[in-house]
C-alpha positions as CSV (number, residue, x, y, z in Angstrom):
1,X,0.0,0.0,0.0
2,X,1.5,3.3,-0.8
3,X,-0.3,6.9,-0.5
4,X,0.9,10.4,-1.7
5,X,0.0,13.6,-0.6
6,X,0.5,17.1,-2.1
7,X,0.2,20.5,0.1
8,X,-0.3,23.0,-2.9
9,X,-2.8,24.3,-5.2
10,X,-2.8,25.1,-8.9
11,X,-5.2,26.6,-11.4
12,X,-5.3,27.0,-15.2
13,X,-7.9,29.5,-15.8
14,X,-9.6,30.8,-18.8
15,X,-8.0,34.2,-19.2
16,X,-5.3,32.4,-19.0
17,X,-5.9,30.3,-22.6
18,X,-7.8,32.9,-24.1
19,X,-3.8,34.3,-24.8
20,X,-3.3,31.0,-26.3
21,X,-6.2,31.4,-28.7
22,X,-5.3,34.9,-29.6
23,X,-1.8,34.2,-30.7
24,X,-2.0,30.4,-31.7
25,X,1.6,30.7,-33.0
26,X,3.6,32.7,-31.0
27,X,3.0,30.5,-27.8
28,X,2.7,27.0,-27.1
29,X,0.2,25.7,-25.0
30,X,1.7,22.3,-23.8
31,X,5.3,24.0,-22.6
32,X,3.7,27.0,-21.0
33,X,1.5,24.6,-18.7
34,X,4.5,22.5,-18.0
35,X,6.7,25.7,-17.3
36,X,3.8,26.7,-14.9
37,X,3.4,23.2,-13.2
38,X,6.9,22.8,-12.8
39,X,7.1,26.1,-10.8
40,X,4.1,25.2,-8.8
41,X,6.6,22.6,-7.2
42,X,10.0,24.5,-7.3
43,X,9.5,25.4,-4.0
44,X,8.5,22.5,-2.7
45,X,9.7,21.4,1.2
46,X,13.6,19.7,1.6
47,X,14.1,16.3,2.5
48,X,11.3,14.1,3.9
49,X,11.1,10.3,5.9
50,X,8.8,7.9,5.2
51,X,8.8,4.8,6.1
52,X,8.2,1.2,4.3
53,X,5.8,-1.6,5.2
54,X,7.0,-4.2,7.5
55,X,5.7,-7.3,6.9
56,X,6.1,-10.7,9.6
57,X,5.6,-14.5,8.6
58,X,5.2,-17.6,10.5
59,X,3.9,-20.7,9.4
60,X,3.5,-24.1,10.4
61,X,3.2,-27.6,8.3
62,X,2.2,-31.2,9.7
63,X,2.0,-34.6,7.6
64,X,-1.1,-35.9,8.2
65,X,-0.6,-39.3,6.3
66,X,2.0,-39.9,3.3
67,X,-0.1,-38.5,0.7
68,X,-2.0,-35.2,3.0
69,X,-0.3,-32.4,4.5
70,X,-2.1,-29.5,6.3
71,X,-0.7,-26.0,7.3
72,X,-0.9,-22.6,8.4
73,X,0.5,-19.1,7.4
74,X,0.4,-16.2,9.0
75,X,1.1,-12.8,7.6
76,X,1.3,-9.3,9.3
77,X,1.9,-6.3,7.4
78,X,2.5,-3.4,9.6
79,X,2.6,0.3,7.5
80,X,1.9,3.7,8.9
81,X,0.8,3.1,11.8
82,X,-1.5,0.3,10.8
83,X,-1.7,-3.8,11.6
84,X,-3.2,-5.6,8.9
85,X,-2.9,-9.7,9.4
86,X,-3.9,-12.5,7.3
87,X,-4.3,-16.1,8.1
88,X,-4.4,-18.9,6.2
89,X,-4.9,-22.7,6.6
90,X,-4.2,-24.8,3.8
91,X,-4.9,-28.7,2.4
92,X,-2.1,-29.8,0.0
93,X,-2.9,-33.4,-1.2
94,X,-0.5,-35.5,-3.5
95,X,-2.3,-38.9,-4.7
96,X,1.0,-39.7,-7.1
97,X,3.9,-38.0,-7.4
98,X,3.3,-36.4,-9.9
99,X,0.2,-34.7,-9.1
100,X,-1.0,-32.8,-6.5
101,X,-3.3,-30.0,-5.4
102,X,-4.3,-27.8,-3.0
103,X,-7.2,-26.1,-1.0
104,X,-6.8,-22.8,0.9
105,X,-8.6,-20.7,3.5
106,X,-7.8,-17.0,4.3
107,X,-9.1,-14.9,6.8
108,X,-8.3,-11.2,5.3
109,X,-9.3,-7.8,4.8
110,X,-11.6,-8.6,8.1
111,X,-13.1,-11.0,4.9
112,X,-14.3,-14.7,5.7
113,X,-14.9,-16.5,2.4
114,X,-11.7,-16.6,0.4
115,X,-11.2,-20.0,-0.5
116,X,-8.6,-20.6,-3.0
117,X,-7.0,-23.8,-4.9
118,X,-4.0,-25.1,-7.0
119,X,-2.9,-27.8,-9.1
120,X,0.7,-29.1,-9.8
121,X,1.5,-31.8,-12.2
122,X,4.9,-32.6,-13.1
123,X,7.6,-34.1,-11.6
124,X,11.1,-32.9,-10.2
125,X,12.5,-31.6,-13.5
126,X,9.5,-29.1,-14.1
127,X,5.9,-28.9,-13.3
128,X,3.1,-26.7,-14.5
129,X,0.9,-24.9,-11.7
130,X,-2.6,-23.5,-12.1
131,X,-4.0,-21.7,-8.9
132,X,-6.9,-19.2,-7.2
133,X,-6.9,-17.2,-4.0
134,X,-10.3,-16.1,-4.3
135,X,-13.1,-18.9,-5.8
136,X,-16.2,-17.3,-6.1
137,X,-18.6,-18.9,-3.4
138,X,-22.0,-16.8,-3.8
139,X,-23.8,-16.5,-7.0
140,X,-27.4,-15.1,-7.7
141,X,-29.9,-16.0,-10.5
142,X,-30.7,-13.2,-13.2
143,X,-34.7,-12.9,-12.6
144,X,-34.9,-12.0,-16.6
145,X,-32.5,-15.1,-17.8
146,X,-31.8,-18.5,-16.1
147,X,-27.6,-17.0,-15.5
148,X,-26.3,-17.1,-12.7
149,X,-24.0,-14.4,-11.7
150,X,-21.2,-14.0,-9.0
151,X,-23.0,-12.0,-6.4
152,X,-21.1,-8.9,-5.0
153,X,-17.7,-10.0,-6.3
154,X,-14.8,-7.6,-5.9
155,X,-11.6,-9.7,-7.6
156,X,-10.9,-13.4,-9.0
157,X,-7.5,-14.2,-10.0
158,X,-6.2,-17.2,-11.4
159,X,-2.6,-17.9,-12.3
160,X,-0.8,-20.3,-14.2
161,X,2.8,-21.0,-15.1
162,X,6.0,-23.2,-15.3
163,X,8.4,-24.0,-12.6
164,X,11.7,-25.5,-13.4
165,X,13.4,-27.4,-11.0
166,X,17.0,-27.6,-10.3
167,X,19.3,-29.2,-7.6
168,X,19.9,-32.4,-5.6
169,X,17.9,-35.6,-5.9
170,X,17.5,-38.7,-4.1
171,X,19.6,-40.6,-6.5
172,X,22.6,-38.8,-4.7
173,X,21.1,-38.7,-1.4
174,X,21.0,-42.9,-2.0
175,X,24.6,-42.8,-2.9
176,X,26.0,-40.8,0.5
177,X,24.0,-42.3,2.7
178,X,26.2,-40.8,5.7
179,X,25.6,-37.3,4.0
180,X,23.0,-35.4,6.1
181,X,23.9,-32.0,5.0
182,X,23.0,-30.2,1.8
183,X,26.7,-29.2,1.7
184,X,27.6,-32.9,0.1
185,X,25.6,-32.0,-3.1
186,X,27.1,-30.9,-6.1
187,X,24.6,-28.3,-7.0
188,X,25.2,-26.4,-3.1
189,X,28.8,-26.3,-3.8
């Protein structure tokens, strides 16, 4: 979140371009209001502090069984003078190993119904990801069609792209079996 404030005034008035209509030629229009504009702030106050957001995360996963994992996040986001937190509780389910997918839960924006969802297939070279943070969960029927429409939505996004995956592998892991630290793989040194 970002905000700007300006302390100063400025007006263009119509005396002002009736000079301009007068004498088309002699004066242009677009450097005299950037001339005046730029001297409206000329005088403008020295240096300034502001400060940036802060933001603080935590989060927490468990494996439920060899296939289910559940989690939560936590995110605080602390700018001018203002807390805003989010937390959310998520479902991440691989049936093989090449697929898997997800179900969220945020609480945000003092908001209770933002369910979201992915999908990974792929395997450890690269995998292709599809996900929403905000399925639509209330929709109304059009009383002059049989549509149904999302009912007081504000935002749906949806992403997709490609992750490529380097590093590591079991295969090595197998062949140093003494080797618990990440510094015995070739791709750390």
């Amino acid at each position: 979140m970002n905000s700007f404030s300006v302390n100063r005034n400025y007006t263009y008035n119509a005396s002002d371009l009736a000079q301009f209509q007068a004498n088309p030629g002699r004066i242009d229009l677009l450097r005299a209001l950037g001339d005046s504009i730029s001297r409206a702030f000329v005088n403008s106050p020295g240096s300034y502090t502001t400060l940036i957001p802060v933001k603080i995360y935590g989060g927490i996963s468990h494996q439920l069984t060899p296939t289910l994992a559940a989690g939560a996040m936590t995110r605080t986001e602390i700018y001018d003078r203002h807390v805003m937190p989010t937390l959310s509780f998520m479902l991440h389910y691989t049936p093989v190993p090449a697929v898997s997918a997800s179900l969220s839960y945020t609480i945000m924006n003092s908001k209770f119904n933002q369910v979201g969802a992915g999908l990974v297939l792929g395997n450890r070279i690269a995998q292709v990801y599809f996900i929403t943070d905000n399925i639509i969960l209330r929709w109304q029927k059009d009383l002059q069609s049989s549509y149904f429409w999302p009912y007081n939505a504000r935002m749906f996004s949806l992403r997709f792209g490609i992750n490529l995956l380097f590093g590591c592998h079991e295969k090595e892991e197998k062949k140093h079996p003494h080797a618990n630290d990440k510094d015995d793989c070739p791709a750390y040194r």
